[in-house]
C-alpha positions as CSV (number, residue, x, y, z in Angstrom):
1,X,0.0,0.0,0.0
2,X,2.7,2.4,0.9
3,X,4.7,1.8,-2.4
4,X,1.7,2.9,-4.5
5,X,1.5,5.7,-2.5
6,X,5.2,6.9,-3.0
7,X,4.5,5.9,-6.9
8,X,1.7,8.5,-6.7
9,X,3.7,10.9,-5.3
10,X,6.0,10.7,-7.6
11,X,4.0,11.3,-10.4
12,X,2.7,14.4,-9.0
13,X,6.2,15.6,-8.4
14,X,7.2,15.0,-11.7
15,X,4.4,16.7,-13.5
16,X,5.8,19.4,-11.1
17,X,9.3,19.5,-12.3
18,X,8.1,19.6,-15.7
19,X,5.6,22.6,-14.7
20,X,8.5,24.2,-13.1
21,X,10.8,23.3,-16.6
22,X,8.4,25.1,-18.3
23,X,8.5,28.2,-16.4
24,X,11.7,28.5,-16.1
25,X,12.2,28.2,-19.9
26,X,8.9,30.3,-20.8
27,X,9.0,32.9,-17.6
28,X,8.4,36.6,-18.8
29,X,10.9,37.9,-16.3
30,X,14.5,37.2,-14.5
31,X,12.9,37.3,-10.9
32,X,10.2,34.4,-12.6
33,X,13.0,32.5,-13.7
34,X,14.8,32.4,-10.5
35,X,12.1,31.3,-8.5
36,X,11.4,28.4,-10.8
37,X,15.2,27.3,-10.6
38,X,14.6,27.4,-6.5
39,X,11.3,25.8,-7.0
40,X,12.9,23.3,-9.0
41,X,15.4,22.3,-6.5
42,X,12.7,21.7,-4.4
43,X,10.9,19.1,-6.3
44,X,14.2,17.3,-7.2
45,X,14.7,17.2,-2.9
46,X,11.1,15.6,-2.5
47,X,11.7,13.2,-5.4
48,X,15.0,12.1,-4.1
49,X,13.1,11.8,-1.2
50,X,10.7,9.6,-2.3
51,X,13.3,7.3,-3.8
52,X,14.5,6.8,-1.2
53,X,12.0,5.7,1.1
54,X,10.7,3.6,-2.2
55,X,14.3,1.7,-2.3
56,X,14.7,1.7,1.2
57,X,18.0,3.0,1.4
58,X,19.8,5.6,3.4
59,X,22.3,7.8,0.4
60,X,18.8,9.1,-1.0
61,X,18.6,11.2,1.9
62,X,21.9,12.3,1.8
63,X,22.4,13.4,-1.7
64,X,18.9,15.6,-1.1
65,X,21.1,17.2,2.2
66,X,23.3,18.1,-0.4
67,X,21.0,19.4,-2.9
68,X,19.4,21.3,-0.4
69,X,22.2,22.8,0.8
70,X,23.6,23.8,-3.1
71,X,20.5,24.8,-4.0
72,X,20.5,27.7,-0.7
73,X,23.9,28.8,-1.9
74,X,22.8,29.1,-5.5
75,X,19.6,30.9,-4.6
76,X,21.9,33.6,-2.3
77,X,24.3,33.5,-5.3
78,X,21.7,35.1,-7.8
79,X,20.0,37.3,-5.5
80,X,23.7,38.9,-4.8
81,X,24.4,39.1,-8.5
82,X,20.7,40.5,-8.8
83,X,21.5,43.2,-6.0
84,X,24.5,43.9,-6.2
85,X,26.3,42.7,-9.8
86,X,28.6,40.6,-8.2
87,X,28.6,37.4,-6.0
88,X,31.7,38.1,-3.9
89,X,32.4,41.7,-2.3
């Protein structure tokens, strides 16, 4: 029972990521594209997620600690370059 729920869920997420492909492709503005890109890291945390708990095993969960932390970095990367022009003062 709990393995078609996970198989559910990631359907769903991945009609998300492919939502989120298309706006960050399509979106009218930089701002737009950035918060696909973030939004995008998200889904790609909750599906390695739910790989993880699908295979039963433990480095899922650890590679989506490292996404999530990349993903911060790169988000405060952009928004520097967005405020200021550069990344490093």
């Amino acid at each position: 029972m709990l393995h078609n729920v996970i198989l559910l869920c990631l359907g769903i997420m991945s009609a998300a990521v492919i939502l989120n492909v298309m706006r960050l492709l399509k979106g009218p503005s930089l701002p737009d594209r950035i918060l696909a890109l973030d939004t995008l890291y998200i889904n790609a945390i909750a599906i390695i997620m739910l790989l993880g708990l699908y295979l039963d095993s433990d480095l899922f969960f650890e590679v989506a600690l490292l996404i999530a932390v990349m993903g911060f970095v790169g988000t405060v990367a952009i928004a520097q370059h967005l405020l200021r022009g550069d990344i490093i003062e």
